[in-house]
Phi, psi and omega in degrees: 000125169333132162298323175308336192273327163290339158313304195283345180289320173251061142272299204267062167058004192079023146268146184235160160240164174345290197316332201259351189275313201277347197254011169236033158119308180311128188282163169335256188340304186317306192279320197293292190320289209306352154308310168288316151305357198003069170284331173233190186234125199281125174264309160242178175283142181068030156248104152247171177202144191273129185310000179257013158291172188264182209309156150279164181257161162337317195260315213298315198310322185286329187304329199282307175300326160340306190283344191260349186229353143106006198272218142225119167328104243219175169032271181274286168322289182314311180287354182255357157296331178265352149121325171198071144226159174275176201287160197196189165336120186275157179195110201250136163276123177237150202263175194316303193318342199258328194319150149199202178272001148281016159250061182219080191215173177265334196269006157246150211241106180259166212206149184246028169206124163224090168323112195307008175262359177227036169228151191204204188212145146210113199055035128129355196254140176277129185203173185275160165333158182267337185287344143314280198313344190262338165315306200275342175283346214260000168267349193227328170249180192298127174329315174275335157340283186321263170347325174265339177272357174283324181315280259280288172349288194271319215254012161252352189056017155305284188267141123281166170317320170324285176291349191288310227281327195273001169282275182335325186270329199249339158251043178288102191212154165315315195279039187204077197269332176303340180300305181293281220289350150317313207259311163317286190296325151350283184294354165236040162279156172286135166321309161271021155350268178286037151263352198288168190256002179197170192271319127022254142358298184268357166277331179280316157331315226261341187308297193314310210272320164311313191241050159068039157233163185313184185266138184281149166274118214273167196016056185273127189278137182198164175271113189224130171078342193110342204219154163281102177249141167274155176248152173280318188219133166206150196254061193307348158277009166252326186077046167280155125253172177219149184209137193274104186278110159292123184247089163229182200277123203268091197276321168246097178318331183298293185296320192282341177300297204300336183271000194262315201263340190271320180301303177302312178298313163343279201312292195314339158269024196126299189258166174238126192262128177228138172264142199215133193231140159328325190292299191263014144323276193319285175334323194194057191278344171281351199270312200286325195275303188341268151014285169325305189301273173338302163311306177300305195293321166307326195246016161276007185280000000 
């Protein structure tokens, strides 16, 4: 394989297409025998990769429809290049002008404006921006989906709010329902959202503000015990507490001791401590939170 062609395969995940085979010196017939002979590997049509690579992966396979459909990494896709939905459905956006009968496949999207301001690479595969992509997922997954990928966004700072929100405004149409539902979830967003330091954090904010209570103060420091212990979340004029449960392995016997022993000095002074997992947030969060609701609205009484 030409060395140039090989420079450009590892830009593109170790894919080349025809055109680009050919325009570095290789003939039709050249690239045909090396199909055949199967030095290379048709990966989508007019998309190779030489066949003594290893399996393919997730981002290659997308990469390679891109390169077979001229596309971008768009939605579902887009969003698990960045971290946040998981990998899934492959799905590349093409714009009308581009369209032809080879994109009349399901995983491609046509789509009729795509602004180079709302195109970027992440790890060599072309997709869209992430506040395009959450336009376009706030049209497609499930209200509460939507909601963790937007926290997940601004508090790992994939977006800000700023840009999220002016993405939304400006491709703002009746046909564009992920747009209303951005600007919808902004406006009941927590202020301090993107300071929270985790999707944690930024799920217990978003609780509090649902079922009507102040804003809790996330690593809040207090006297206990003799010492200064931090809290992951506290409501202190109730003497609430709220703590973040990990489900890892109690690899250092010490900290679990030590969280056991901070926890007990809490209760003996006073405050109510309730422990919480990511999980049974998501899951059941009226069932899981309601303790808390009750604690609090008790002691503003």
């Amino acid at each position: 394989m030409a060395r140039t062609l090989t420079a450009l395969a590892r830009t593109q995940l170790g894919l080349f297409t025809r055109a680009q085979a050919h325009a570095r010196g290789l003939s039709y017939p050249t690239i045909r025998r090396r199909v055949e002979s199967r030095e290379w590997e048709e990966i989508e049509p007019h998309v190779f990769r030489v066949t003594a690579a290893p399996p393919l992966t997730w981002r290659q396979r997308l990469m390679a429809l891109s390169l077979a459909t001229d596309g971008i990494a768009s939605g579902r896709a887009a969003g698990a290049l960045f971290g946040l939905v998981p990998e899934g459905p492959l799905e590349v956006a093409v714009t009308r002008g581009h369209a032809g009968r080879r994109h009349r496949r399901p995983e491609v999207r046509i789509v009729a404006d795509l602004s180079g301001a709302d195109v970027t690479r992440v790890g060599g595969v072309p997709c869209t921006k992430p506040a395009r992509t959450l336009v376009d997922l706030g049209g497609i997954l499930p209200p509460d989906q939507f909601e963790e990928a937007v926290d997940r966004a601004l508090v790992t700072g994939v977006v800000n709010r700023q840009r999220l929100e002016s993405c939304a405004t400006r491709l703002l149409t009746p046909r564009r329902p992920g747009c209303a539902a951005v600007l919808r979830i902004l406006e009941s967003r927590h202020p301090d959202l993107e300071r929270a330091r985790n999707e944690w954090e930024a799920l217990v904010l978003r609780l509090c503000r649902r079922y009507g209570l102040p804003d809790p103060i996330p690593n809040y420091r207090v006297w206990v015990g003799g010492q200064w212990r931090e809290l992951d979340a506290a409501f202190p004029d109730q003497r609430v507490v709220l703590e973040f449960d990990g489900f890892v392995p109690h690899s250092a016997r010490r900290v679990f001791d030590d969280d056991r022993v901070r926890q007990n000095d809490l209760v003996d002074e006073g405050w109510k401590p309730f422990r919480f997992t990511t999980t049974a947030l998501k899951r059941a969060p009226a069932r899981a939170f309601a303790p808390v609701v009750r604690a609090v609205k008790r002691g503003q009484k």
